[in-house]
C-alpha positions in Angstrom: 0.0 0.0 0.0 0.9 3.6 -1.0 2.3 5.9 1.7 -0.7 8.4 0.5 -3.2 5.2 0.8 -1.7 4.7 4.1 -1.9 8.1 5.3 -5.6 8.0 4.3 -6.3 4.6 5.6 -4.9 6.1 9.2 -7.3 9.3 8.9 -10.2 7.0 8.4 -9.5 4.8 11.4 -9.0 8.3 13.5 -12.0 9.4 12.8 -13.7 5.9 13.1 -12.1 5.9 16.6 -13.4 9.1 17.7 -16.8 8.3 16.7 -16.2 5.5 18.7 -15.4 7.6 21.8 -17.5 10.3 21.3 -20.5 7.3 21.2 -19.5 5.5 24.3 -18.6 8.9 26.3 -23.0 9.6 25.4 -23.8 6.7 26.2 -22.0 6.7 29.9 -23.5 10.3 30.0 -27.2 8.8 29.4 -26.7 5.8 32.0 -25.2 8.8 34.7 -28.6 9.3 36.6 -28.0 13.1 37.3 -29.2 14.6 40.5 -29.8 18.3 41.7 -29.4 18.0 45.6 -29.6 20.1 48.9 -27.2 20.8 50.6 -28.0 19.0 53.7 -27.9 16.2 51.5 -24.2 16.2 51.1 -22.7 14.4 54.4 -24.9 11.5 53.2 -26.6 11.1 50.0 -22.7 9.6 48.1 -22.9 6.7 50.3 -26.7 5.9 49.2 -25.8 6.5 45.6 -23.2 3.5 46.2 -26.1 1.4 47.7 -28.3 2.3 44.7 -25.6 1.9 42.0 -24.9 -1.8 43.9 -28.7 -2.8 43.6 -29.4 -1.0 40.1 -26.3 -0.9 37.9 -27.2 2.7 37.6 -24.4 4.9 38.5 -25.7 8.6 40.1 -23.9 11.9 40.3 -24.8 14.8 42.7 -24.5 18.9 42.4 -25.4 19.5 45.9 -26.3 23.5 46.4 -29.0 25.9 47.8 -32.5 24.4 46.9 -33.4 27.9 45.2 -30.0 27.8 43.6 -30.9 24.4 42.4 -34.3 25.4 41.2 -33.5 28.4 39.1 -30.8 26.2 37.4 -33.6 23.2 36.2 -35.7 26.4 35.3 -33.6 27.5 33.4 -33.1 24.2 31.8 -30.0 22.5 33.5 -29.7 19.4 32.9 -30.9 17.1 35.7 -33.0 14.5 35.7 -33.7 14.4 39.7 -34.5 17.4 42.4 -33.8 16.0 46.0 -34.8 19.9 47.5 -34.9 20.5 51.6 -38.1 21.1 51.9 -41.6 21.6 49.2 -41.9 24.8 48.3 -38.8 25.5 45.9 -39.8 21.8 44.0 -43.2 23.3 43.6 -41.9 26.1 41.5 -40.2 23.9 39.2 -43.6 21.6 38.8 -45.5 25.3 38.3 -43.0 26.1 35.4 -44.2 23.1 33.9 -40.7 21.4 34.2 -41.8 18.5 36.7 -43.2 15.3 36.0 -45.6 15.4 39.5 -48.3 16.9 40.2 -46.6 18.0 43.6 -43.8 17.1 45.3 -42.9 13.5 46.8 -41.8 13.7 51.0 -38.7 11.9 51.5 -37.7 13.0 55.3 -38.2 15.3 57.2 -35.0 17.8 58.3 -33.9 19.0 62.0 -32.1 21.9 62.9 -29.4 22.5 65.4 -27.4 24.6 67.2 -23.8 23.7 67.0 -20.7 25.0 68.4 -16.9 23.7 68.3 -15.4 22.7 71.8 -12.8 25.6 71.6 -15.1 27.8 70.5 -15.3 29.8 74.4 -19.1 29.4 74.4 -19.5 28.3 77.9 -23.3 27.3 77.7 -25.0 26.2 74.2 -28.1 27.4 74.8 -30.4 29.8 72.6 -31.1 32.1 75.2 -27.4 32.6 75.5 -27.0 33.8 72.1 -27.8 37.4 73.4 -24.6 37.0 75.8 -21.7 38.7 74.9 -19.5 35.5 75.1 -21.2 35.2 71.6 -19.9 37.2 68.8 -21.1 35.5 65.5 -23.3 33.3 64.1 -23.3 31.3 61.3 -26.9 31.4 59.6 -27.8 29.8 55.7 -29.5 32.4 53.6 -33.1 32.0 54.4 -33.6 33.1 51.1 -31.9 30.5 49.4 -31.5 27.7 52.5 -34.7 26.0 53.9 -32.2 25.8 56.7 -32.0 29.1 56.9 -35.8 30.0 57.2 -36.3 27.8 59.8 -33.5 29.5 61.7 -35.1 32.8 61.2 -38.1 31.4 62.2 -36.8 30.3 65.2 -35.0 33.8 66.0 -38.2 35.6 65.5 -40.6 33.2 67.6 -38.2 33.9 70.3 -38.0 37.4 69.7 -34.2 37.2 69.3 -34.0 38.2 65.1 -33.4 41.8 65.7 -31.4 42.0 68.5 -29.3 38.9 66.9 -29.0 40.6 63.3 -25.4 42.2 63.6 -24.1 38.7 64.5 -25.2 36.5 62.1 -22.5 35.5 59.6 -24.9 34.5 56.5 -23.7 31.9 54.2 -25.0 30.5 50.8 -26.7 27.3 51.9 -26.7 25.2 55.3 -23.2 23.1 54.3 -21.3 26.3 54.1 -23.1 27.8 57.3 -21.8 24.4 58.7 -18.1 24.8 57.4 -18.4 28.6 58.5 -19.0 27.3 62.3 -16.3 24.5 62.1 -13.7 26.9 61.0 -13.6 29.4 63.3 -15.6 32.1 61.0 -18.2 31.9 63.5 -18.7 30.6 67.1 -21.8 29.1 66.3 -23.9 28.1 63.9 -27.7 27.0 63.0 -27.1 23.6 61.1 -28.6 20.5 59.7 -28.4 17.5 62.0 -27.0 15.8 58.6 -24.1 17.9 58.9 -23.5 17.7 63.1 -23.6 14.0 62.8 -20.9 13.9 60.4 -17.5 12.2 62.3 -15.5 15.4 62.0 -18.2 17.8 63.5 -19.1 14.9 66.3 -15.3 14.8 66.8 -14.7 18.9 66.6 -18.1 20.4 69.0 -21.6 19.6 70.3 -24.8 20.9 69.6 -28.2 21.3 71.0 -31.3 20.3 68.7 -33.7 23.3 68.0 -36.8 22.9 69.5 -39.2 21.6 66.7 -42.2 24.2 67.7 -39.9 26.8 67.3 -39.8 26.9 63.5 -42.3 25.5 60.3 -41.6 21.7 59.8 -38.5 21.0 57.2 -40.6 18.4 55.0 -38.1 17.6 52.3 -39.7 16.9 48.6 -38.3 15.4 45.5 -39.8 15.7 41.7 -38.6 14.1 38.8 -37.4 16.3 35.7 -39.9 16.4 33.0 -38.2 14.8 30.2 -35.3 14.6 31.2 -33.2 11.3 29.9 -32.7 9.6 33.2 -36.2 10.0 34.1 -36.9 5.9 34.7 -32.9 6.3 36.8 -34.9 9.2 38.8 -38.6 6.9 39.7 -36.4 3.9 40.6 -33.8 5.9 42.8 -37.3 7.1 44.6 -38.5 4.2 44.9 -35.0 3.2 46.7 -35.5 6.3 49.1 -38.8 4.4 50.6 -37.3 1.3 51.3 -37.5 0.9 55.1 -33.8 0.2 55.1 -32.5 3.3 53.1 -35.1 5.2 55.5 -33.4 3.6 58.4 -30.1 4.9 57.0 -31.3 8.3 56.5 -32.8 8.3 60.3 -29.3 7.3 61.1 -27.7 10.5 59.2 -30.6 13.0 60.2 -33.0 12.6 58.3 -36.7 11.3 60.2 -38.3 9.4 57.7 -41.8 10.5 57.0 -45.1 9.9 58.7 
């Protein structure tokens, strides 16, 4: 064979090569189930991907941010095929702009908030009333805007007629993970968190907390809804089908999470 034939022959298998590639790499994208989640979600929900890629075959990824973060984004068309929110509201805007396969959103567990603290921090009693003390300086808060997390704190500050006098101390961050790591590293000397997050081993291991009494702010009911036509939308009905299992409920208690009554 000519050197031109050859040269040619070498192009073709190139191309046929990357065609090749190009085909598998969509076709690992379409089996990725794709999931939009909160950010309480994060100390857990990789482990229970592992479970559900074990019993499925179907392997999951997670963007875990604010659930109005997380709902402008599928809005907006990004593409997921699965909204695991902390609570019902911000899934309900996605099913009113008509990008939801429900009707309304599915519960999956119900969240808990706390009031966490390291041991070095110098607060000498966690308690809420001592959050008008001057011992404490700053506190880490999610935006209740953004952060279901962060509404029920507010919630909390204003039922105990705290909000106002508390406002110059609260350190605000994007979503209740970063409020978390905001507390654990000194930026602030305490902070309202997810029990997801103060049950993690290096939180356990760094402070304490107190839990939030549950009359003291709206109940955190999460939801999840299924992205209307989205390509892993079967990957998204089995993975909530997993979430009801009484063990991956059990594991969910175990990280946080009660499961729904």
């Amino acid at each position: 064979m000519s050197d031109r034939r050859l040269f040619y022959a070498g192009l073709s298998l190139l191309a046929f090569t990357g065609a090749f590639v190009h085909q598998a790499n969509s076709q690992q994208q379409n089996n990725t189930l794709r999931i939009a989640a909160a950010a309480d979600l994060q100390p857990l929900l990789p482990t229970l991907l592992r479970r559900f890629e074990q019993q499925s075959g179907i392997h999951a990824e997670a963007a875990f941010q604010s659930s109005a973060t997380l709902t402008t984004q599928i809005i907006d068309g990004a593409p997921f095929d699965l909204f695991l929110s902390a609570d019902l509201s911000f899934p309900q805007r996605v099913i009113d702009a008509g990008r939801a396969e429900e009707a309304k959103p599915v519960p999956y567990a119900r969240g808990t908030l706390v009031l966490w603290t390291r041991n070095d921090s110098g607060v000498p009693t966690l308690a809420l009333d001592a959050l008008r003390g001057p011992a404490i300086k700053t506190i880490a808060i999610a935006n209740p805007e953004h952060a279901p997390y962060g509404r029920a704190a507010q919630s909390t500050l204003q039922n105990l007629d705290l909000l106002d006098a508390l406002r110059p101390k609260l350190v605000v961050a994007e979503n209740v993970a970063q409020a978390a790591q905001y507390a654990d590293s000194g930026n602030a000397q305490v902070g309202f968190i997810s029990l997801t997050s103060a049950l993690t081993p290096r939180l356990k291991a760094n402070g304490h907390f107190i839990r939030v009494p549950a009359e003291s702010y709206p109940s955190i009911l999460q939801g999840a809804i299924v992205i209307r036509g989205s390509a892993g939308a079967s990957a998204a009905h089995r993975f909530l089908e997993f979430l009801q299992q009484p063990d991956t409920q059990q594991m969910l208690a175990a990280a946080g999470l009660e499961p729904v009554r």
